[in-house]
N, C-alpha and C positions, 0 to 999 in steps of 0.2 A: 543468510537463511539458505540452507539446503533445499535442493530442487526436491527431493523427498518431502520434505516441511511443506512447499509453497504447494506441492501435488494436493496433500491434505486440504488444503483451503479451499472452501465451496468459490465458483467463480463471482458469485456475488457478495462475499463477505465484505464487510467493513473493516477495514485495520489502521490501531488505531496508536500512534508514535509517543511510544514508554518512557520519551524526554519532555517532550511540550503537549501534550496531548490532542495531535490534532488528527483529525479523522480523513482517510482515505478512500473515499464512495466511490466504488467503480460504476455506481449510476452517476457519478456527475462528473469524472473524470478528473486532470489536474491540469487548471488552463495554466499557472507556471509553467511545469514542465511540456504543455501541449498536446496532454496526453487527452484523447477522446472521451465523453463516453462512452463506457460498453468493454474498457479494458481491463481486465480482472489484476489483481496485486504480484498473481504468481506469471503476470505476462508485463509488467513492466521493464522495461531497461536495465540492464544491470547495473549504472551507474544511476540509475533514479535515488534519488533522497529526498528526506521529509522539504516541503517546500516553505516547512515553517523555522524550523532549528538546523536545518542539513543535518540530520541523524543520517546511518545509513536505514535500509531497511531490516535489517535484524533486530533493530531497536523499535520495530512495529510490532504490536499484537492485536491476535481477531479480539474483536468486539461481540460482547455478549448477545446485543441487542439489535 
């Protein structure tokens, strides 16, 4: 995902992995990878992947709701 792309994404959005469908709350963090709450998607690690299928994150999109 382009750093333009992830700019667009509000910092609390939900995004949500276009392989297995699992959700990314940056209110709840990802204790896998040990990522806190309170850390938005377009500030994850660059090496972060889905913690359910290892997609990368290109393979994420925002959630409607």
């Amino acid at each position: 995902m382009s750093d333009e792309t992830l700019r667009d994404i509000a910092p609390d959005a939900r995004m949500e992995c276009g392989v297995c469908w699992h959700v990314y709350d940056p209110a709840e963090g990802d204790p896998v990878w040990q990522i806190p709450p309170g850390v938005a998607f377009a500030d994850l690690p660059a090496d972060w992947r889905c913690p359910e299928c290892d997609a990368p994150q290109e393979k994420f999109l925002r959630c409607e709701n």
